[in-house]
C-alpha positions, -999 to +999 in steps of 0.1 A: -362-067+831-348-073+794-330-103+807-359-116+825-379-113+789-352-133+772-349-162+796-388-162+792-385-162+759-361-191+755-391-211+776-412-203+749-387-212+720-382-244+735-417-253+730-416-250+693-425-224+667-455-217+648-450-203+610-464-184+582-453-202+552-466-204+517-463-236+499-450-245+468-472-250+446-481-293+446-469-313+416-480-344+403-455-373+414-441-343+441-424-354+470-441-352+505-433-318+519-408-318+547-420-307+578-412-272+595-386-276+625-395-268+657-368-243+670-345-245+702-332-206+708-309-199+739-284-173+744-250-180+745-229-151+748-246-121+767-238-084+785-230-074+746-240-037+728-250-036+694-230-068+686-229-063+644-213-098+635-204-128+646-182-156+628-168-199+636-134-199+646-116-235+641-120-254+675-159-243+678-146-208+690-167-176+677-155-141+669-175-112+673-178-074+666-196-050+687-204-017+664-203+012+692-175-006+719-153-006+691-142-043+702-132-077+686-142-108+708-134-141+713-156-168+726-151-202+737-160-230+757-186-199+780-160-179+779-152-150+762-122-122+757-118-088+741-091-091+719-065-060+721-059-047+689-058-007+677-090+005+676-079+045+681-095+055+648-126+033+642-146+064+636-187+056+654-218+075+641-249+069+644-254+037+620-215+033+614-187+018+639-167-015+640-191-035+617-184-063+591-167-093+601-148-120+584-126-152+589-102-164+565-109-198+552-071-205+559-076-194+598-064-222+609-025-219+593-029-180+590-051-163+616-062-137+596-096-117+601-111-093+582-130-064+594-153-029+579-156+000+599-157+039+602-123+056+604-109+086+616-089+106+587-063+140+597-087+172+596-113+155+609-126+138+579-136+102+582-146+075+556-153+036+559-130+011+553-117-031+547-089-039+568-068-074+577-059-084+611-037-112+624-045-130+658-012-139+679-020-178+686-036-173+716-067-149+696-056-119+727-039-098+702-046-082+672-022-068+644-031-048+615-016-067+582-027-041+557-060-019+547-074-036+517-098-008+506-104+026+511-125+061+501-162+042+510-180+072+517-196+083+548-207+115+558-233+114+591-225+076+599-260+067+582-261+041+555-226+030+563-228-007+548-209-026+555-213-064+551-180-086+544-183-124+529-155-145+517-171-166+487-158-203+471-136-188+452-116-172+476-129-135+470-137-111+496-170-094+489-182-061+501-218-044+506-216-009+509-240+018+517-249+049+498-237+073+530-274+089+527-260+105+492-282+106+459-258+101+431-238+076+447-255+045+436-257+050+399-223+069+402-198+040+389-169+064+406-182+059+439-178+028+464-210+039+479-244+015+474-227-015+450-213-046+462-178-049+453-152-077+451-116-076+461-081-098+466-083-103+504-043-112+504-041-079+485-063-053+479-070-052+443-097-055+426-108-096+417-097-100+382-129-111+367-148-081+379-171-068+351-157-031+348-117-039+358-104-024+330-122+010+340-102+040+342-120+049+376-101+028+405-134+028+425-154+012+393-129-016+389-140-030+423-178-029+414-200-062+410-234-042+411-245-007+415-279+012+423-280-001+457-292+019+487-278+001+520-266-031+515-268-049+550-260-086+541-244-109+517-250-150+511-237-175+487-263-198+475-251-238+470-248-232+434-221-203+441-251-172+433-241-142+452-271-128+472-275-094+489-303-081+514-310-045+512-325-018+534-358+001+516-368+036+527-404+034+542-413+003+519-392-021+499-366-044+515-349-061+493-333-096+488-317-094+453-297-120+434-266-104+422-258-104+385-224-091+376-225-056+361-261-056+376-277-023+379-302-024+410-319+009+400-318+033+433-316+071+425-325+093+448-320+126+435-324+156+429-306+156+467-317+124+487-354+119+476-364+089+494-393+087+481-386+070+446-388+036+436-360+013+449-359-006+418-366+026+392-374+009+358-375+043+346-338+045+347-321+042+315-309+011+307-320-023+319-324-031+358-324-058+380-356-062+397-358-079+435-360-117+440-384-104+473-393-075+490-413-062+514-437-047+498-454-009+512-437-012+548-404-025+558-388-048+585-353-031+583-342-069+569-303-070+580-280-095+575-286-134+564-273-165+556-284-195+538-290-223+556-280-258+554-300-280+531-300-308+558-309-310+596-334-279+587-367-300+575-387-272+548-363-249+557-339-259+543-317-241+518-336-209+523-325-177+533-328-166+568-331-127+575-331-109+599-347-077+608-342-048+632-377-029+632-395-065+624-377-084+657-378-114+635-361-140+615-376-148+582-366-174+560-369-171+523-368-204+499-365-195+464-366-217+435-336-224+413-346-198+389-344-179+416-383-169+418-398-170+461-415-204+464-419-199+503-416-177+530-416-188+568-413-164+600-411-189+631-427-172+666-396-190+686-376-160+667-400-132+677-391-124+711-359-111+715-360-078+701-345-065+669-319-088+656-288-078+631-282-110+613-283-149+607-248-173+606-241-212+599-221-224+628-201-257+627-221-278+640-253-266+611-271-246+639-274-206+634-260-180+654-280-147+658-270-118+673-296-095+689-290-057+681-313-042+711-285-016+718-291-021+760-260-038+773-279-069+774-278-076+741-271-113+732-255-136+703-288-167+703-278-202+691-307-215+671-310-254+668-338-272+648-353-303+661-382-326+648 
């Protein structure tokens, strides 16, 4: 029945997309404003299970995780392969499993991938983790290279992060989640709820980090604390770090990150969800959201921005996607970094809840769906005018 919904709704996608957008603001001597895209949504890879990331290989191949199976996959030309690799003690609970995904921008000369998942520790004690894989040439095999980071909490598997994003200048950034635990996003000793930068070849902390020369080894990884589940990272054009955030029953966030930023969740005494997630009450200065979703929340996921041409008025904005919403919204903000628009197409609506939003090669995006059936889907989204 889900499959026959999706082929229906790639009918509909076909025929276009209607949108909720709110305009800039007209100036005199403004440009015409470009015109909305019409969308073109099919599935391309299918018979997946809570597929968590996606990523381009060289040779317009993709690479996927799947969060609960555990596996790596490899796609190309409509056909695709689970890669073998160790996955013995990827540690899945609840919201935690094989999650964050990334390719090395040097893939082509050294095949290295990077992943984020839960991970079985002696005693049974678990925690969540950054590891580096090489692919034999032939992307069937998987060898571990070295674990990069370690010690990001996790306790039930919920609020287990964990987004991965290799920026211009060749660091390797991490969103965490707080692990459902109250101090840990204003506690600088913790890995939990910041977003943290890292050496991929290495391990170390990137050497411009605000707090490097802290005596705490998790606090010299930190680029912002007082998060509460980070679910997905973006570089803007102009090389601003951006991060999408989880509320609690109101208050997704997109936030721009500011180095050393303080993001203001603190849930405590124990995990009192109901406080602010920006707290200006705090002491100190923080950051407030770029957007958010005001009293109710679409469980926004991961994002990407999208390419300023091919995309009409959308593009350069931030596409999101969201779990509980089923959508994919796309956020333009201004180079101050105030919302100037925000857009949800209907050809995005149908398919259930969807985990996040990727540039492929070719400009188009890759979504993957996160519906948790078997059926789920990774949908190629093309704009035409």
């Amino acid at each position: 029945m889900r499959m026959l919904l999706v082929v229906a709704a790639v009918l509909a996608g076909m025929l276009g997309s209607a949108t909720n957008a709110v305009p800039e603001a007209a100036r005199p001597g403004a440009p015409a404003a470009r015109p909305v895209p019409a969308l073109t949504v099919r599935p391309i890879i299918t018979g997946l299970d809570h597929p968590w990331d996606v990523r381009q290989l060289p040779h317009d191949g993709l690479i996927l995780t799947q969060r609960d199976r555990r596996t790596i996959t490899v796609w190309h030309h409509g056909r695709s392969h689970d890669v073998a690799f160790d996955n013995s003690h990827i540690w899945v609970s609840g919201e935690t499993g094989l999650m964050g995904l990334e390719v090395d921008p040097n893939f082509a000369a050294n095949r290295r991938i990077y992943t984020c998942q839960g991970w079985l520790l002696p005693g049974g004690r678990h925690d969540v983790r950054v590891i580096a894989w090489k692919l034999n040439r032939q992307l069937r095999h998987a060898r571990l290279v070295r674990t990069l980071l370690t010690g990001l909490p996790a306790t039930s598997g919920r609020h287990g992060g964990c987004r991965l994003l290799v920026t211009r200048n060749g660091a390797l950034n991490v969103g965490t989640g707080d692990a459902a635990t109250g101090i840990n996003p204003e506690d600088l000793a913790s890995l939990g709820g910041k977003t943290l930068r890292l050496d991929r070849h290495t391990g170390a902390p990137w050497p411009t980090n605000p707090l490097r020369h802290a005596t705490a080894r998790a606090t010299r990884y930190i680029t912002s604390y007082g998060h509460r589940n980070v679910q997905g990272l973006a570089e803007r054009a102009d090389g601003t770090l951006w991060s999408i955030e989880q509320g609690t029953y109101r208050d997704d966030e997109v936030n721009r990150i500011v180095k050393g930023g303080d993001y203001g969740y603190n849930p405590v005494p124990g995990y009192n969800e109901t406080v602010p997630m920006t707290d200006q009450g705090l002491p100190g200065t923080q950051v407030d959201a770029a957007w958010s979703s005001g009293p109710s929340t679409i469980a926004a996921s991961g994002g990407t921005f999208v390419p300023r041409t091919g995309w009409g008025a959308l593009g350069g904005a931030l596409a999101v996607a969201a779990l509980k919403g089923e959508q994919l919204r796309f956020l333009t903000f201004g180079a101050a970094g105030r919302l100037v628009a925000e857009t949800t197409p209907d050809a995005l609506r149908r398919f259930g809840r969807l985990r996040t939003a990727v540039v492929a090669s070719d400009g188009d995006l890759l979504v993957p769906t996160d519906n948790g059936d078997g059926h789920d889907v990774i949908l190629r989204v093309h704009p035409h005018h």
